[in-house]
N, C-alpha and C positions, 0 to 999 in steps of 0.2 A: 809256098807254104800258105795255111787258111789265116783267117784271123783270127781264129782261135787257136795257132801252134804260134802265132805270134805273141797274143797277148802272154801264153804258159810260157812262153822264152823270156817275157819281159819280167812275169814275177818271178820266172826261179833265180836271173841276175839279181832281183832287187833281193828277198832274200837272199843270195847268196852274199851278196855287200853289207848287207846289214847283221849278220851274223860272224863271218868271216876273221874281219877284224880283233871281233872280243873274242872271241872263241882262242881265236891261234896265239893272241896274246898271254891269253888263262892259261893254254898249253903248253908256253914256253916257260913260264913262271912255274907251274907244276913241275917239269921237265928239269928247273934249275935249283929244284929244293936239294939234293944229294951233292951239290956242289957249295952250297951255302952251308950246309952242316958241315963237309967237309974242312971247311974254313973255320967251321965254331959257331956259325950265325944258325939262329932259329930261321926255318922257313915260313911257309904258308900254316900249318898243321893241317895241311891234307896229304892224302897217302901219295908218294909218286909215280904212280901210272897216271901219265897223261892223257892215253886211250879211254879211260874208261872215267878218267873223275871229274863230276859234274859240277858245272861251271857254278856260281855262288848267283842266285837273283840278283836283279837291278838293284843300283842300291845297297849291297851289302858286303861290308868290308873285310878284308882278311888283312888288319894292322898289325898284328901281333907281332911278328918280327921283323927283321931284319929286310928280310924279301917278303914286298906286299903288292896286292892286289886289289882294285877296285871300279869297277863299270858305275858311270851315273847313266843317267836319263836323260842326261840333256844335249842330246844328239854331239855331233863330232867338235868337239871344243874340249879343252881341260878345263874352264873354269869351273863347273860343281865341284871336282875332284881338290882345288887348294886347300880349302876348308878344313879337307880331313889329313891331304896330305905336307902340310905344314906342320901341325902339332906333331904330325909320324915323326916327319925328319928331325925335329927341334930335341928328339930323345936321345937323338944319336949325334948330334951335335951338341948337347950339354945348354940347352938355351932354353930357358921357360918361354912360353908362349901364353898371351892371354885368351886365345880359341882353345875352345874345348873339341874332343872329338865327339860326335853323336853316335848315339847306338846303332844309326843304319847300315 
């Protein structure tokens, strides 16, 4: 192989690693809204096709119910994500929290 089918093998793994993750995450969470309503629980409020529904930008949160969603930026770690999902859980746990969520 040249090295240039090498280097195009090396970006389409990194792209593929860097996408991969959030993507099939978003998928499965799309995918498990019909099972949350079923229960009673609000979902995402996105429609359930997983094929086709576009992932939400960096940064932007779908907290609204029960089953949530959220990608930060700050590469493979939870910590950006406590921030917003503390105050989530603290609603369904009956506990005020003095963090606010922010609009992103």
């Amino acid at each position: 192989m040249s090295t240039s089918g090498w280097l195009q093998l090396v970006l389409y793994v990194v792209v593929l690693l860097v996408l991969a993750k959030p993507l099939g995450s978003y998928m499965a969470a799309v995918a498990a809204q019909p099972v949350f309503r079923l229960l009673g629980a609000k979902g995402l409020g996105v429609s359930d096709d997983y094929k086709t529904e576009k992932m939400p930008a960096v940064n932007v949160s779908l907290l609204d119910g029960q089953l949530a969603w959220r990608q930060h930026d700050g590469g493979h770690t939870d910590g950006p994500n406590w921030k917003y999902f503390i105050p989530w859980a603290d609603k369904f746990l009956n506990h005020s929290s003095s963090v606010t969520v922010g609009s992103k």
